[in-house]
C-alpha positions, 0 to 999 in steps of 0.5 A: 500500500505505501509502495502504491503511494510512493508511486503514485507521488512520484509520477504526480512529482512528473507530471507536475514537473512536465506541465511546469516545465512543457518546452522542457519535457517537449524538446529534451526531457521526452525524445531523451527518455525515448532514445535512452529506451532504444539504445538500452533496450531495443537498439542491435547491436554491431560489430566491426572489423577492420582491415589496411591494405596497400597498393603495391608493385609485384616486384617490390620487397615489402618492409615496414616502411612506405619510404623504401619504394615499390607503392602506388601513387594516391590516385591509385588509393583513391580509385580503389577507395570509390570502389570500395563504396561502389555499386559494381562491389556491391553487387559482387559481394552479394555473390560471395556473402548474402550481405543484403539477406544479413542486413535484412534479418532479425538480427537487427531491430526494427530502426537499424535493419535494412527495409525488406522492400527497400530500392537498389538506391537505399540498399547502396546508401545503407552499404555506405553506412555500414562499410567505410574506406579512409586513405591513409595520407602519411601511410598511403594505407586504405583503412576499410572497416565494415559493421555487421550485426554479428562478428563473423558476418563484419569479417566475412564482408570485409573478406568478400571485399578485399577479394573483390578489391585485389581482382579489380586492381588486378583487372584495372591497373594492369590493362594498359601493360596487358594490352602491350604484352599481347601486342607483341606477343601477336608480333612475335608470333606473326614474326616466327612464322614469317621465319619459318615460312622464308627458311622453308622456301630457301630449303625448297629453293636449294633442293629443287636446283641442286644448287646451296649457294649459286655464289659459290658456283659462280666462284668455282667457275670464275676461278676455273676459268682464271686457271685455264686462261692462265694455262692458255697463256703459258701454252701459247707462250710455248708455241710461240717459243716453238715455233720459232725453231721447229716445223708447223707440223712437227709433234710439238707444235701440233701436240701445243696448238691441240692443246690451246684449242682445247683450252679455248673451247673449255674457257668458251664453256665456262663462260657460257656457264657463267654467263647462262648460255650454257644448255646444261646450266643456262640460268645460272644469273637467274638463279643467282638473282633468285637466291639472293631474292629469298635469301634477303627475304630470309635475312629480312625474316630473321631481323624482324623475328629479332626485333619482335622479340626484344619487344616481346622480352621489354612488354614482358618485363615492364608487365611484370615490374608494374603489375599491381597487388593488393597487399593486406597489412592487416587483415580482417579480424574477428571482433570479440565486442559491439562497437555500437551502441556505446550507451553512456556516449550515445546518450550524453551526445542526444542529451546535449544536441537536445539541450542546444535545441531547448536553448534555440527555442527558448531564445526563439520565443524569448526574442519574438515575446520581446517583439511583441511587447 
């Protein structure tokens, strides 16, 4: 019975103090007690892991220093930060965690979860409550930190997004050096087979005229003839010494003067072989001209495959030195406690934007009293 009063009196103390007090009770006292209802006993609780990653070169050594070299510029870590809060990542962690489903569940209370028939445009903007990506200015590090309603589903998304993250610096960063690489390895493999093809045709060009290098029998000809002229004079020098003491038709004369004719008729057919007029080998010159027609070509094959594959080793190479990764200095960890709500800082600060509100108010009415008056 005495407790019955008591109760009674305090709440007439309350209502008293509301009515003697409403402008009070109506902007602090009030949505206070309210705030202080939800947060204590209505209010999800969230969890939230964190994680830093940096961009870096794939040759690079990793030290505990960005001062040693090896990292993005901050261009770089500010695209892959807009991605992070991006749409397109959504969608893609969608497909590894069901984030949309969890946001949605009873996990969370009626205020905090995700609507049910909520639009593609809310379910992004409430990604971006829930998922923040800071760049480090001094560090170039990308702090990402995702809430959950629960701690292995705060992890789990923070995961899905650091893979979909390395994948997208993967696929960007390295587009213009990819694109280069298999330019050249195309030139390279055009080259080869412009090789192959010109050294086939100088093998084919060799069997089918039984010939490796007309050059050569053009030499061996051209010294042939260089040797039989040299015979001829000395034969034509002994018939002249001859045949100042001997008889026309002694055995000597007759004997050099047979060879002389000789001499000529095989300088007559060395030349006519030289010169292609030869039945036997009468294309000797277009054969020359020919081999060194496929031989350029070949010589020509051989330049370009060279060329083809320094330019192959240097996309090659620079393809490997920028080649970009995702390197986590932190990885995603498991929180052990909510980081929300915080009760005591969560209702001081209500508390306190109330109370600016009453005081606005208040100097409101107090000043268009004054007007009035």
């Amino acid at each position: 019975m005495l407790q019955g009063v008591k109760n009674n009196t305090l709440i007439e103390r309350l209502s008293a103090f509301i009515k003697s007090n409403l402008l009070f009770s109506l902007l602090v006292l009030i949505p206070w007690l309210f705030a202080a209802v939800y947060i204590l006993l209505i209010k999800a609780p969230l969890y939230e892991s964190n994680a830093k990653i940096l961009i870096g070169k794939s040759e690079s050594k990793i030290s505990n220093s960005p001062l040693l070299g090896g990292y993005e510029p901050a261009s770089e870590n500010y695209l892959t930060r807009d991605y992070i809060l991006s749409r397109e990542i959504l969608t893609k962690v969608e497909q590894h965690f069901p984030i949309k489903e969890h946001f949605q569940s009873k996990y969370g209370d009626l205020f905090s979860r995700l609507s049910s028939n909520s639009s593609q445009n809310a379910f992004l903007d409430y990604y971006r409550s829930k998922v923040s990506a800071v760049v480090d200015t001094e560090t170039n590090e990308i702090v990402i930190k995702a809430k959950a309603f629960t701690p292995e589903a705060s992890k789990k998304i923070l995961d899905a997004i650091i893979l979909q993250t390395r994948e997208f610096v993967n696929q960007v960063s390295n587009t213009l050096f990819q694109k280069q690489y298999d330019f050249a390895n195309l030139k390279l493999q055009h080259a080869k087979e412009k090789l192959f093809k010109s050294s086939k045709e100088l093998i084919e060009w060799q069997n089918q005229n039984g010939v490796f290098d007309p050059k050569e029998t053009a030499h061996v000809v051209s010294s042939a003839m260089a040797k039989l002229k040299s015979t001829l004079v000395e034969k034509q020098t002994e018939l002249i010494t001859y045949s100042s003491f001997m008889q026309p038709n002694s055995n000597k004369i007759v004997t050099l003067q047979s060879e002389i004719d000789a001499l000529k008729t095989q300088i007559k057919h060395q030349s006519n072989i030289l010169l292609g007029k030869a039945k036997e080998q009468s294309k000797l010159n277009k054969m020359m001209s020919d081999f060194e027609w496929i031989q350029l070509q070949s010589k020509f094959a051989q330049v370009e495959y060279q060329a083809a594959q320094e330019a192959f080793d240097a996309a090659e190479s620079n393809l490997l030195k920028n080649q970009n990764i995702v390197i986590e200095i932190e990885p995603p960890n498991l929180p052990d406690e909510a980081s929300s709500p915080q009760p005591f800082y969560d209702l001081m600060n209500i508390l306190f934007i109330l109370l600016i509100l009453y005081v606005l108010a208040k100097m409101t009415i107090l000043i268009v009293k004054e007007h009035i008056d």
